[in-house]
C-alpha positions in Angstrom: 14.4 -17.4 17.3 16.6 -19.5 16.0 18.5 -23.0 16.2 21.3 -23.6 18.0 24.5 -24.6 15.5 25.2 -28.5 16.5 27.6 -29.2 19.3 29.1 -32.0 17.2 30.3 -29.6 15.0 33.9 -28.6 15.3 35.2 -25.7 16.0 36.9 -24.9 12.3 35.8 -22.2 10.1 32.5 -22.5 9.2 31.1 -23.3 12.5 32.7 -19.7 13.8 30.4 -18.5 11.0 27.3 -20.0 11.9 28.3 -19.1 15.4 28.8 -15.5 14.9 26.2 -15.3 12.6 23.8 -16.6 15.7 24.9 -13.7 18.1 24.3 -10.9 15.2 21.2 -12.2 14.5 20.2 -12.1 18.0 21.8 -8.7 18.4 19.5 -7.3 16.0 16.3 -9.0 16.9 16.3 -7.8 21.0 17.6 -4.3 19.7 14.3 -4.3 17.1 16.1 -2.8 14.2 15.6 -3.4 10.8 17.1 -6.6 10.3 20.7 -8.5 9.4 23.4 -10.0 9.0 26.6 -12.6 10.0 30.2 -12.5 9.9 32.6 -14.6 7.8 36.4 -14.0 9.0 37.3 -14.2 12.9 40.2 -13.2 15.3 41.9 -16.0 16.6 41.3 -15.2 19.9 37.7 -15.6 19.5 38.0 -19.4 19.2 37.7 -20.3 23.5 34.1 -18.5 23.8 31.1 -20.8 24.3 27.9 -20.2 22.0 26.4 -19.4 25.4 28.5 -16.8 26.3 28.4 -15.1 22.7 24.4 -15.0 23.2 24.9 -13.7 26.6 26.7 -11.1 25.8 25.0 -10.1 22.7 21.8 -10.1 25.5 23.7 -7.7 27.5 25.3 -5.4 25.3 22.1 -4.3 23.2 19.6 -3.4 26.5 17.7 -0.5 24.9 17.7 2.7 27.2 15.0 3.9 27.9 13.6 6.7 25.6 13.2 9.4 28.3 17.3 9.1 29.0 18.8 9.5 25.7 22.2 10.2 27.0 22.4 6.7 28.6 21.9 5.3 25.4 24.6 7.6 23.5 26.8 6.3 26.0 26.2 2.6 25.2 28.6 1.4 22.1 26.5 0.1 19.3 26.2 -3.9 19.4 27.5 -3.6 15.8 30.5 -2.0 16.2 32.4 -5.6 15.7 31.9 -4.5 11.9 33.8 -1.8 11.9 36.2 -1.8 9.3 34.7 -5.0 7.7 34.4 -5.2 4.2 30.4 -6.1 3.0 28.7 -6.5 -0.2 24.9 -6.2 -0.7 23.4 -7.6 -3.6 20.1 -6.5 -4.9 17.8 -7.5 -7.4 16.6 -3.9 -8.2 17.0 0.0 -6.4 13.2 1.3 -5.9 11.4 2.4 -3.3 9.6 -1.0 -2.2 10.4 -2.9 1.1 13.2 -5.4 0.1 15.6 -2.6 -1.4 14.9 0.1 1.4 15.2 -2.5 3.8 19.2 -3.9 2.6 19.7 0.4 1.9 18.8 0.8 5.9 21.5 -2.0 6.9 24.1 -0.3 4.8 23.5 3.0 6.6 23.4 1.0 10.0 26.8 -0.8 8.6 28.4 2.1 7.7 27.5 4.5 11.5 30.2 1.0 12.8 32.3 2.1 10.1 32.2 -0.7 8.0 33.3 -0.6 4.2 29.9 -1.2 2.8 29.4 -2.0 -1.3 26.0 -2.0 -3.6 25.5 -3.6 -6.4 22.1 -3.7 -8.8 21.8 -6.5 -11.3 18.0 -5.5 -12.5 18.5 -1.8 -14.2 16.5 0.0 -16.4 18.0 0.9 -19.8 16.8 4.3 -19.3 18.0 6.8 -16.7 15.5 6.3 -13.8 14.9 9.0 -11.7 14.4 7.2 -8.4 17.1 5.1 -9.2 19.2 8.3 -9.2 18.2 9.4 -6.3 18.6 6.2 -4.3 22.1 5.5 -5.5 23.4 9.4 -4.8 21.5 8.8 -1.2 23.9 6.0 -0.9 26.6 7.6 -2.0 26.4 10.3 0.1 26.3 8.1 3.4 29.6 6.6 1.9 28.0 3.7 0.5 30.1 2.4 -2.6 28.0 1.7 -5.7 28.9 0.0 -8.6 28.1 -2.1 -11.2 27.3 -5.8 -10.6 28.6 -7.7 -13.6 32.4 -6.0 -13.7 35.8 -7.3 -12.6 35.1 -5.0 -9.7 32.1 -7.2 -8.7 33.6 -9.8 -9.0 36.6 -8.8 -6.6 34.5 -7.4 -3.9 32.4 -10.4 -3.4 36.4 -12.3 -3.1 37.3 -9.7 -0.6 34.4 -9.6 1.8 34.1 -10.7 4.7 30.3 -10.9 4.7 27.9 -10.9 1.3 24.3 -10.3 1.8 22.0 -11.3 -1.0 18.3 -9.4 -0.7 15.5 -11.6 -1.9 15.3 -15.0 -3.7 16.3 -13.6 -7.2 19.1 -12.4 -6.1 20.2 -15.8 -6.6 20.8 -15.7 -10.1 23.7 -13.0 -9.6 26.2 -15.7 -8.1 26.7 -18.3 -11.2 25.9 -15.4 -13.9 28.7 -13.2 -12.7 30.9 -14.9 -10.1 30.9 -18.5 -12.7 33.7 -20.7 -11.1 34.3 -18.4 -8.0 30.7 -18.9 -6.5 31.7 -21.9 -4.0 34.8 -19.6 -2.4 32.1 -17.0 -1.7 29.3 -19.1 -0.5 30.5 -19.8 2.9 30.2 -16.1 3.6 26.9 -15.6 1.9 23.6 -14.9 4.1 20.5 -14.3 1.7 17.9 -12.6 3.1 14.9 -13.6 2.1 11.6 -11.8 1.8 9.3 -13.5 -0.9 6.5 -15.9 0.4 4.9 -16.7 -3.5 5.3 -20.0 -5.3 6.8 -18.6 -8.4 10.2 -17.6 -6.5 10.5 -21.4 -6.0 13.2 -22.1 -9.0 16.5 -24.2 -8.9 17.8 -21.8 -10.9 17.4 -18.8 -7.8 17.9 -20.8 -5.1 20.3 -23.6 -6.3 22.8 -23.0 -3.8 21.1 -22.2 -1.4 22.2 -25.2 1.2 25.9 -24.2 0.9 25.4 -20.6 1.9 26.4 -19.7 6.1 22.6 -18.8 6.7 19.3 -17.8 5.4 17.4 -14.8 7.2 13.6 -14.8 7.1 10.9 -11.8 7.9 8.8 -14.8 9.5 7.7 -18.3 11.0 5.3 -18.6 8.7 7.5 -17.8 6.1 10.2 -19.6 7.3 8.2 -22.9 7.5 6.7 -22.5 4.4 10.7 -21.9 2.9 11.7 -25.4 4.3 8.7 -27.5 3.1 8.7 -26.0 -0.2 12.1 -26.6 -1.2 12.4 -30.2 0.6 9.1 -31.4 -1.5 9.2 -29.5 -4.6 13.5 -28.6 -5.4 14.6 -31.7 -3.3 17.1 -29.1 -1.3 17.3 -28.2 2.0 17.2 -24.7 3.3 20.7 -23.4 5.6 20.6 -22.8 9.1 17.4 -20.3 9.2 16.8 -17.4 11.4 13.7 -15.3 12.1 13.9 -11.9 12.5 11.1 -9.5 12.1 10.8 -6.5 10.4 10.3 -3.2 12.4 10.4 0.3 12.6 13.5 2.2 13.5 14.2 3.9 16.6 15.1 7.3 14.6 12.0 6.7 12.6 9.9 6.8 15.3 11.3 9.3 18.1 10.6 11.6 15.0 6.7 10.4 14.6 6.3 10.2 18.4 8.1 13.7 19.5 5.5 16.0 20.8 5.8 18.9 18.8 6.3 17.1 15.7 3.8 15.1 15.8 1.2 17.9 16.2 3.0 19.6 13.7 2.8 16.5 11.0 -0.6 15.2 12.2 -1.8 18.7 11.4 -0.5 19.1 8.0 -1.2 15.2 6.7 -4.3 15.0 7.9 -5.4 18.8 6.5 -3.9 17.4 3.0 -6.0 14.2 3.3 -8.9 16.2 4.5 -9.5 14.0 7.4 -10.4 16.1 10.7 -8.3 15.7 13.9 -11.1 13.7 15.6 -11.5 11.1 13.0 -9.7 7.8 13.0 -7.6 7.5 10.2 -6.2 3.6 9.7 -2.7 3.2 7.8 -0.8 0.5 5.4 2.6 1.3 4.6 4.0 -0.8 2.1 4.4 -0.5 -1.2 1.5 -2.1 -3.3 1.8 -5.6 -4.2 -0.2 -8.8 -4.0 1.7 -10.0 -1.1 1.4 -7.0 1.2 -2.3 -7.3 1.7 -4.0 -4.1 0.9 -7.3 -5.7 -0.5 -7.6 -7.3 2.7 -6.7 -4.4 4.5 -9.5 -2.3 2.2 -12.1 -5.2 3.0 -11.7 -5.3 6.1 -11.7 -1.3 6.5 -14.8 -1.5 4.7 -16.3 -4.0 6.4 -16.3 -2.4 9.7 -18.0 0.7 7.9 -21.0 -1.8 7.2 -20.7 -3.4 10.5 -20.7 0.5 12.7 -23.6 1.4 10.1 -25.9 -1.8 11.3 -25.1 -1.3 14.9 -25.5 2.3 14.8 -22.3 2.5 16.7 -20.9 5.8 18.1 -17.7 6.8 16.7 -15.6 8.4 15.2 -15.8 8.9 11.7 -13.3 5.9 9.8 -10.9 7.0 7.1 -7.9 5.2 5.6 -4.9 5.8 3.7 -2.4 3.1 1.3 1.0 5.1 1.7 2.7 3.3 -1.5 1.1 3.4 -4.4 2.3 3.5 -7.6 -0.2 4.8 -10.5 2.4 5.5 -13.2 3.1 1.3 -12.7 -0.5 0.7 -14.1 -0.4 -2.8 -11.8 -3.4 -5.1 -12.0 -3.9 -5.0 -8.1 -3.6 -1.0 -8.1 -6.1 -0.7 -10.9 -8.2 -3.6 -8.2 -7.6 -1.5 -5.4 -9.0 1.5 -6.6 -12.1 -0.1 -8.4 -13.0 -1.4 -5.1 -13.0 1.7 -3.5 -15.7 3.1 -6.3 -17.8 0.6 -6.1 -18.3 0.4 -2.4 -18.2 4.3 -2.7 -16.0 5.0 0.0 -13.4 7.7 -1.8 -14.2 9.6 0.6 -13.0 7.6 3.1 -9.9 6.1 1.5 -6.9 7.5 0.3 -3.6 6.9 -1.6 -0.5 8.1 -1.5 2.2 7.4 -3.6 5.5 5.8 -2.5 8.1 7.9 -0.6 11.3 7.7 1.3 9.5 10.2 3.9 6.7 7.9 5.9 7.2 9.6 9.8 5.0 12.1 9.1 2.1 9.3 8.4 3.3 7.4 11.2 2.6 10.5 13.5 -0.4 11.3 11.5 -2.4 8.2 11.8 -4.4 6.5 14.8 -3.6 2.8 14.1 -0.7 1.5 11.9 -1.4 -1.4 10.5 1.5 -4.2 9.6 1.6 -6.8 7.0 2.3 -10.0 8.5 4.1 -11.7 5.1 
């Protein structure tokens, strides 16, 4: 998943960083949550254990139970629980409902069950009151998740104080020399960025700057991660941090919800009445919200594709339908407006729906027969 931090390095403070940040990432990868994080600040005691052993333990102490004997797993302390009472600070770009914000919201609530002391901040706001915005922040808040604003003394403090800083997606880069000026180098050592993006025009010295004197970057992908290193040695002349891969999946919450018996009738029933798609048919799904990178006129040409290909084979099946949970029609985007033209010219409304963005996706993932995920 990841490199190993050089053995040449000695055993000062930022190689516990690296080091630590290693065992969390690996924590969080065999345990298929959403994602995360590294540590900054160490116990002194800490200093005698090999990388090995950190990984081995991490291995051990993050076994998933098996679904069927929930009890075993209550019993198991969470592989996080080294956080608690450590003070982080998420940065993000904006508060909506697409994947990069809902993703770093996730790892706060994740942070916060360890009892970590867990900070927002927003530097891309509306002028205007923004209804989702409200929400989002007020979801937070009630979850204990401290939100303020990201240009204040306050900011500024927090991002001193913390013992981790996570910034979500290469703009976030901008936020350390706008706000934190001649303080940025005391928090970069503490700094993993998160990175999502996988289009050219993120590729600006003025984003990513600093990235090679942050403790690591954090990458949804190989292919992404690859294309991150080659880009920025050939075109910025930089070299990316120690890099981890860790995908993206679906939480265990998430899904004992979708995949519970009774629920899932229940749910299956009512999307698929509300879609008007019959229990026999086979319904496809894309959750994501909709954006040249996620891939849903791929995932509309290939849906209608097979259509044309069942059609010339005469094959026997189930009737095809498919549904974009995401969309966005008060956004007036170029690709939404593409989307949808695409489905009126092929003349398959009836077979293809959208839905527009929402917080509340299990009952689609109980609804639908075959999920499919964007690869980034």
């Amino acid at each position: 998943m990841a490199k190993h931090p050089s053995a040449a390095v000695g055993w000062g403070h930022h190689h516990l960083q690296k080091r630590w940040l290693l065992a969390l990432l690996l924590m969080l990868t065999v345990s298929t949550v959403i994602a995360f994080f590294m540590r900054a600040a160490f116990d002194s005691c800490d200093r005698n254990v090999s990388v090995d052993n950190v990984i081995s333990s991490a291995r051990d102490s993050v076994q998933v139970a098996d679904k069927r004997a929930p009890q075993i797993a209550a019993a198991k302390p969470s592989p996080l629980s080294f956080m608690k009472s450590k003070i982080v600070l998420l940065v993000s770009h904006e508060l909506s409902l697409s994947g990069g914000p809902l993703l770093l919201m996730e790892l706060a609530f994740l942070l916060r069950s360890v009892g970590a002391e867990v900070n927002w901040v927003t530097f891309m706001k509306p002028s205007e009151t923004d209804e989702v915005i409200y929400s989002l922040e007020h979801k937070m808040l009630d979850r204990g998740v401290q939100v303020f604003s990201a240009f204040g003394k306050e900011a500024i403090d927090t991002a001193l104080r913390a013992d981790l800083v996570v910034l979500n997606t290469a703009v976030a880069g901008k936020w350390l020399d706008y706000v934190l000026k001649e303080d940025v180098h005391r928090v970069l050592p503490k700094v993993l960025w998160w990175i999502h993006e996988m289009r050219g025009h993120y590729f600006k010295l003025e984003y990513v700057k600093h990235l090679p004197s942050v403790a690591g970057a954090m990458i949804d992908s190989h292919v992404t991660a690859e294309y991150w290193k080659n880009r920025t040695q050939e075109r910025l002349k930089i070299k990316m941090p120690e890099t981890y891969v860790v995908h993206l999946g679906n939480s265990n919450e998430l899904m004992q919800v979708a995949e519970d018996s009774v629920a899932k009738r229940v749910l299956r029933e009512h999307v698929r009445e509300s879609l008007g798609v019959r229990n026999d048919d086979l319904l496809f799904a894309l959750i994501n919200s909709v954006s040249r990178g996620k891939g849903q006129d791929l995932f509309l040409r290939s849906f209608y594709e097979a259509l044309q290909l069942i059609k010339q084979k005469k094959m026997q099946v189930p009737p095809l339908h498919a549904v974009i949970v995401g969309s966005d029609m008060s956004a007036h985007t170029k690709l939404e407006m593409e989307l949808r033209d695409y489905v009126t010219q092929k003349k398959i409304q009836d077979r293809v729906h959208f839905v527009n963005k929402t917080l509340t996706v299990a009952p689609y993932l109980a609804a639908v027969d075959v999920l499919v995920q964007n690869s980034q």
